[in-house]
C-alpha positions as a Markdown table, in Angstrom:
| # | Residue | x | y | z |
|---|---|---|---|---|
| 1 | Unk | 92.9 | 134.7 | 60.8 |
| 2 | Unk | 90.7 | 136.9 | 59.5 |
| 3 | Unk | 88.9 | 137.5 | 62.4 |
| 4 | Unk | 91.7 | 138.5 | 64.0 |
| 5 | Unk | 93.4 | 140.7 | 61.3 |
| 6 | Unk | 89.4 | 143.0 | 62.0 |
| 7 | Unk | 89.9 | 142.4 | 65.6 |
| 8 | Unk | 93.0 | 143.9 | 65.8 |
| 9 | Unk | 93.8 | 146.0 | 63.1 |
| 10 | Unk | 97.0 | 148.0 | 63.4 |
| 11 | Unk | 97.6 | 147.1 | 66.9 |
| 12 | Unk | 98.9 | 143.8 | 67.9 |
| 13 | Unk | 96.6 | 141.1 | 70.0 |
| 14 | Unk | 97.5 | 138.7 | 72.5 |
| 15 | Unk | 96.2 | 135.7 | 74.3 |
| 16 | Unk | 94.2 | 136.3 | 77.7 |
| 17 | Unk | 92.8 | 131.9 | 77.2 |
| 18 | Unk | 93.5 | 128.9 | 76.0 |
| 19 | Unk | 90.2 | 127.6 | 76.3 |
| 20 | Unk | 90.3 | 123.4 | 77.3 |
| 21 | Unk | 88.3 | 122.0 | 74.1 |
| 22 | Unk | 87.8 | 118.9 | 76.1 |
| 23 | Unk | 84.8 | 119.7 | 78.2 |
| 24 | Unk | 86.7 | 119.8 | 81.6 |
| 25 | Unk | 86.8 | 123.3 | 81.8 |
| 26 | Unk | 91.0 | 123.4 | 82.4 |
| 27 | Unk | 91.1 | 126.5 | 80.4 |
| 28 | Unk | 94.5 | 128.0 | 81.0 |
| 29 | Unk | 94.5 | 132.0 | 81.1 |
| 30 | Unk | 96.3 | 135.1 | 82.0 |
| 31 | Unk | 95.0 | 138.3 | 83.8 |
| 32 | Unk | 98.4 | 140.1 | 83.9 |
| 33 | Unk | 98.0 | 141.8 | 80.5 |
| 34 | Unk | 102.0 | 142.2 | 79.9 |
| 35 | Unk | 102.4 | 138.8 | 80.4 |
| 36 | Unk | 99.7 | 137.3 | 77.9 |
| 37 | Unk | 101.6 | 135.8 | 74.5 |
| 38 | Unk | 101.1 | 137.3 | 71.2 |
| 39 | Unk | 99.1 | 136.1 | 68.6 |
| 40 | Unk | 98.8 | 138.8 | 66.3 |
| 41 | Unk | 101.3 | 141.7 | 65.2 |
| 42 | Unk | 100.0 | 144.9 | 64.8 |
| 43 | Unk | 102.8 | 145.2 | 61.6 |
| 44 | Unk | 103.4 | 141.9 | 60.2 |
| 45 | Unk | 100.3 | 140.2 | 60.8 |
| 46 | Unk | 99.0 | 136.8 | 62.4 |
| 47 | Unk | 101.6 | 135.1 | 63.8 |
| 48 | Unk | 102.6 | 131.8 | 62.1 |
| 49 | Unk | 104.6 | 128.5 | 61.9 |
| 50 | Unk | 104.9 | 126.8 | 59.2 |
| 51 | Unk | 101.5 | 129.1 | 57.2 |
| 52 | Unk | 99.7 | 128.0 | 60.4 |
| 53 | Unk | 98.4 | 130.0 | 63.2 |
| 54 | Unk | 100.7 | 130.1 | 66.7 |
| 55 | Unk | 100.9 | 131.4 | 69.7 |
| 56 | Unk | 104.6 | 133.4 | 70.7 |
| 57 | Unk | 105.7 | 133.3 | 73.8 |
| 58 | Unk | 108.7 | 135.8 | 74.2 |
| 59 | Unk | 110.2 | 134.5 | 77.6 |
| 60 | Unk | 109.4 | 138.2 | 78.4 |
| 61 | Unk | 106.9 | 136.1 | 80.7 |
| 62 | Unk | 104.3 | 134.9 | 78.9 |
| 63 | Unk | 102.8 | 132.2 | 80.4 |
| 64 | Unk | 98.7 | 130.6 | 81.2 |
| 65 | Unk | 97.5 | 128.5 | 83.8 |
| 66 | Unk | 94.6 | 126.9 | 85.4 |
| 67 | Unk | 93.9 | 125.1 | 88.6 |
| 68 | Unk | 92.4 | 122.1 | 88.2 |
| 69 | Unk | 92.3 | 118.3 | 89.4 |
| 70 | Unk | 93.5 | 115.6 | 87.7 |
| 71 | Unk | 94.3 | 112.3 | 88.7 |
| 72 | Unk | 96.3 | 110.1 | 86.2 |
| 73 | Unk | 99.1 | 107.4 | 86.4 |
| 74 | Unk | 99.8 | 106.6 | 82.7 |
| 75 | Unk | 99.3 | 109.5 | 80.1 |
| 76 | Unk | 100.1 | 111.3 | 77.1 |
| 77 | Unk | 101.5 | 115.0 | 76.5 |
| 78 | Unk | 101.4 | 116.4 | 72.6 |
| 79 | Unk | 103.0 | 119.6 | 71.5 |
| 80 | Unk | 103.0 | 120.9 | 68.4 |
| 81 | Unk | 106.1 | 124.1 | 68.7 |
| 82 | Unk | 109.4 | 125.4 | 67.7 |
| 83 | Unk | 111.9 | 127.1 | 70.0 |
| 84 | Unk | 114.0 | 130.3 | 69.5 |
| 85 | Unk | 117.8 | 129.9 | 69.8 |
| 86 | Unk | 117.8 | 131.9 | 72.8 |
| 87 | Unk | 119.6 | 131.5 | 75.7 |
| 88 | Unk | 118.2 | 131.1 | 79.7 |
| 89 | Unk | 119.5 | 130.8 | 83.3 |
| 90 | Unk | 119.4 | 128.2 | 85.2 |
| 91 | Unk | 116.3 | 126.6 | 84.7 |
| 92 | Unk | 115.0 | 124.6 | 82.1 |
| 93 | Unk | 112.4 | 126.9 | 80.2 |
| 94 | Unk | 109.2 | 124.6 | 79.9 |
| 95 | Unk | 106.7 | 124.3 | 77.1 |
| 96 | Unk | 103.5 | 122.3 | 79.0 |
| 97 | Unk | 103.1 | 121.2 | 82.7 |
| 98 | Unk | 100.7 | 119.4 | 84.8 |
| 99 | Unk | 102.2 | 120.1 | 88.4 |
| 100 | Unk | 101.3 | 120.6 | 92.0 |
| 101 | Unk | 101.9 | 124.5 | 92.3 |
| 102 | Unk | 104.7 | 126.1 | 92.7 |
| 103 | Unk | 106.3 | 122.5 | 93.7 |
| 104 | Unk | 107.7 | 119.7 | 91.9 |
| 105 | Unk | 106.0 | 116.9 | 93.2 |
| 106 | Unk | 102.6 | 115.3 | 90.6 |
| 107 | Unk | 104.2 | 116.6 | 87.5 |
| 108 | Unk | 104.9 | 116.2 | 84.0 |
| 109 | Unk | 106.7 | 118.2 | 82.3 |
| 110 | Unk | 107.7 | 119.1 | 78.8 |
| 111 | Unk | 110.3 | 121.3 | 78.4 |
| 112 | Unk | 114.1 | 122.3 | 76.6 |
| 113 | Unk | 117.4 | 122.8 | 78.0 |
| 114 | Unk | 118.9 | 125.7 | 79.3 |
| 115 | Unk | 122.2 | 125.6 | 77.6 |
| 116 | Unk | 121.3 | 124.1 | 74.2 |
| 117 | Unk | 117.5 | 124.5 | 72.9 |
| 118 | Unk | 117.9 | 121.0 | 70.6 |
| 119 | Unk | 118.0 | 119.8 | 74.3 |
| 120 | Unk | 114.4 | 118.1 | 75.0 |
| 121 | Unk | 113.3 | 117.1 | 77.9 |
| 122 | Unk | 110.4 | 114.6 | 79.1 |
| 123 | Unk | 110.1 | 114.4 | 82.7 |
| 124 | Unk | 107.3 | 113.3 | 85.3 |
| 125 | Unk | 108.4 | 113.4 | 89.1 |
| 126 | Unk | 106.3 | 111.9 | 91.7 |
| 127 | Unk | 107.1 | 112.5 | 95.5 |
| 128 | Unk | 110.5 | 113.7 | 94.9 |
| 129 | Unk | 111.2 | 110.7 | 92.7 |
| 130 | Unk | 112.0 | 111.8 | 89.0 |
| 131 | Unk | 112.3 | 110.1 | 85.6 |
| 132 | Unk | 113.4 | 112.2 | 83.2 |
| 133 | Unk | 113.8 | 111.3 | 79.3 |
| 134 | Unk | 116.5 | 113.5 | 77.5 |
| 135 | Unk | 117.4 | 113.4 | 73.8 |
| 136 | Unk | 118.9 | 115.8 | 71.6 |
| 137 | Unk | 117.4 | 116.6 | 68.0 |
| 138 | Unk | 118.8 | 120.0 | 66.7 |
| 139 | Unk | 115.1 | 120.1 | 64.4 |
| 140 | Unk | 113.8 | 121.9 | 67.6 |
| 141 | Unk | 114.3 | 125.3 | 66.2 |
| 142 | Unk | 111.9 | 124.1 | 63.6 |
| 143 | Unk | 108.2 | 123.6 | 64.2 |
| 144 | Unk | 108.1 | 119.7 | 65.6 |
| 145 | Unk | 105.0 | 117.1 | 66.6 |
| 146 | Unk | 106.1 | 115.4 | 70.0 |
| 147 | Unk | 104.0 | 112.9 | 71.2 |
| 148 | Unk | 105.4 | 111.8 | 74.7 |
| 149 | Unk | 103.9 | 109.2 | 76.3 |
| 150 | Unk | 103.7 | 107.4 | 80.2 |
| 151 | Unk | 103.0 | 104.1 | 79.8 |
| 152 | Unk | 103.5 | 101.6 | 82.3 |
| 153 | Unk | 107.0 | 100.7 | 82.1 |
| 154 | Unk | 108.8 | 103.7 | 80.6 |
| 155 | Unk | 108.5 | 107.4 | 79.7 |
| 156 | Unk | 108.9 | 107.5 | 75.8 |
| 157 | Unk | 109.2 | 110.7 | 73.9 |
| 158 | Unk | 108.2 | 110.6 | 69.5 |
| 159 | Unk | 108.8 | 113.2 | 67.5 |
| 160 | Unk | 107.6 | 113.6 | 64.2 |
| 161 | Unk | 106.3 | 109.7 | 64.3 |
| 162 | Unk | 110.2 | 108.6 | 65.3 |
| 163 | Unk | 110.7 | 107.3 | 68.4 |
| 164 | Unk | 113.4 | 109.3 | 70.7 |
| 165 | Unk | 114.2 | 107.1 | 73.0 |
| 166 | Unk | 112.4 | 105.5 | 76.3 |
| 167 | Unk | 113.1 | 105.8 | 80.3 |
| 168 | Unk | 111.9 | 103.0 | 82.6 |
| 169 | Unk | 109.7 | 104.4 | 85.1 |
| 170 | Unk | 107.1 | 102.8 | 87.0 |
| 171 | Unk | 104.0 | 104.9 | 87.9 |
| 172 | Unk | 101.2 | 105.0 | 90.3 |
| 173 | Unk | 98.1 | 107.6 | 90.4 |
| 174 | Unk | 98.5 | 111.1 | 91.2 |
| 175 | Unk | 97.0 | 114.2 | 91.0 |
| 176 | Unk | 97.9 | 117.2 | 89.4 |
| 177 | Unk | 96.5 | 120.7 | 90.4 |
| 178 | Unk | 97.6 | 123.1 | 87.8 |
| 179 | Unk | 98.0 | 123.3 | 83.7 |
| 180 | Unk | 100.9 | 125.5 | 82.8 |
| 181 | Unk | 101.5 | 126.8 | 79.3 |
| 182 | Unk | 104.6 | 128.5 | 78.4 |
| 183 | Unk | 106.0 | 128.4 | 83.0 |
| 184 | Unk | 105.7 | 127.2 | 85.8 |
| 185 | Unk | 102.7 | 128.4 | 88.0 |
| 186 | Unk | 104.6 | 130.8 | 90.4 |
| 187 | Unk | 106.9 | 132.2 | 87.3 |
| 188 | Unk | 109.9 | 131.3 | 88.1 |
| 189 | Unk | 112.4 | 133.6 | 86.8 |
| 190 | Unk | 114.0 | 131.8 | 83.5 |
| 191 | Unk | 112.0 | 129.2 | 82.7 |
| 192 | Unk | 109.8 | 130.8 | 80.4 |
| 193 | Unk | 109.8 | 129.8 | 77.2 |
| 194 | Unk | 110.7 | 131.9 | 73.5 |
| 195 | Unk | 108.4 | 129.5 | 71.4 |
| 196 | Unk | 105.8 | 129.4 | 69.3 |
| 197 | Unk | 103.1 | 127.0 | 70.3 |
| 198 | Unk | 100.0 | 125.7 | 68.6 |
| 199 | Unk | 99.2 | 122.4 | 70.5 |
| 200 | Unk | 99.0 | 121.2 | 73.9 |
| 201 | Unk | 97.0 | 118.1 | 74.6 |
| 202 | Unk | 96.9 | 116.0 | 77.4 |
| 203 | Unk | 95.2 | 112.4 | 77.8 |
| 204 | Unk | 94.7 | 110.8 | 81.6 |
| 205 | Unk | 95.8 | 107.4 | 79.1 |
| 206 | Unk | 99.0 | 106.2 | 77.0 |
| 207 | Unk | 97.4 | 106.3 | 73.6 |
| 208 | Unk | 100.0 | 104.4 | 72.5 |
| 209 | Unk | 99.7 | 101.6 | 74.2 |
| 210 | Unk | 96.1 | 102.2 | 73.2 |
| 211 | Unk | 96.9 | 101.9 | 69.4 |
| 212 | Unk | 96.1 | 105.5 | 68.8 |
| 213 | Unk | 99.2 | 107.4 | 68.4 |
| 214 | Unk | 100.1 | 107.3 | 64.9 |
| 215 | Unk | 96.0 | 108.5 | 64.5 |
| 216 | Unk | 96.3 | 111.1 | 66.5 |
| 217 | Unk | 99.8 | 112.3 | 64.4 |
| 218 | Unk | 98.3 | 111.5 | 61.2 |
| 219 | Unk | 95.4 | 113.5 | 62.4 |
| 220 | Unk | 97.6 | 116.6 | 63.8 |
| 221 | Unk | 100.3 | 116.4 | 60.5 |
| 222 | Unk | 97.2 | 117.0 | 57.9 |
| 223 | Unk | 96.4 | 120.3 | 59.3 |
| 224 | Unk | 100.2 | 121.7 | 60.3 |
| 225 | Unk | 102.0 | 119.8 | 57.6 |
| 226 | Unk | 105.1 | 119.1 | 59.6 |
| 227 | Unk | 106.4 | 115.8 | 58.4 |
């Protein structure tokens, strides 16, 4: 925070990467400088959640990508965000993706509701065949740890170490070409997000199948204090 606040002084900073800390180079970036998402205010600061750094995106768009390939059949997304109350079109306005483009086929998708943003949505769609995992938890507005997961038998969806609820889903391999923070790849008018985002992580693996979730929270929930 402080390297920011001499970065940027009186004029606000914004996010041109979200650099891929796993070694697999899916950084996520944005050339289009109107349409990078603000992490620094030139008045008010750093931009935070909860005393923590975040990222705002102001569904103005802001939005990162990357093209990339990867293959996976179960999995696991984690976002640490809270949503504005703001209202959208049509679309649901979508938090993390691993898609195929500008289509809908090899994707999973994290993402809220149009019409009501306690409206959460986990969905992964696989040659025009979707299961999708909706729950309502009106704590959205409010910065939230979700840990949704792909196992072998269901979608599942945990927020704040509290199971939401499961859908059955049966996967096999595929392979994603793009990671999408904050839109879809070909922005898509109204499904950008208004959030403030400070994690996106995503395993080719269930960790909780593999014993690791409550880790990974208890990991996560000692730096952000969420829960």
């Amino acid at each position: 925070t402080v390297a920011l606040a001499d970065h940027c002084g009186s004029n606000s900073g914004y996010v041109s990467k979200w650099y891929d800390q796993s070694g697999n180079t899916n950084t996520a970036a944005q050339t289009t400088t109107s349409q990078m998402p603000k992490i620094y205010d030139g008045t008010t600061g750093v931009v935070t959640e909860n005393g923590k750094p975040a990222v705002y995106f102001n569904g103005d768009p802001n939005s990162l990508h990357a093209s990339t390939s990867i293959s996976h059949t179960n999995s696991t997304m984690i976002v640490v965000c809270s949503v504005d109350n703001v209202s959208h079109g049509t679309y649901d306005p979508t938090v993390l993706r691993l898609g195929d483009g500008s289509t809908k086929d090899n994707d999973i998708r994290f993402m809220y509701g149009t019409s009501n943003r306690s409206n959460v949505i986990f969905r992964r769609e696989q040659n025009t065949v979707v299961n999708s995992l909706s729950y309502t938890n009106s704590s959205m507005l409010n910065q939230n740890l979700t840990f949704n997961v792909v196992s072998s038998s269901n979608l599942e969806s945990f927020m704040n170490g509290s199971s939401q609820g499961t859908q059955a889903n049966t996967p096999t391999a595929m392979t994603s070409s793009s990671v999408d923070i904050g839109a879809v790849v070909d922005g898509t008018a109204n499904v950008e997000i208004h959030a403030k985002i400070q994690e996106a992580i995503f395993y080719t693996v269930d960790q909780d199948s593999a014993g690791n979730r409550t880790g990974i929270e208890s990991n996560l929930n000692t730096f952000y204090n969420i829960f």
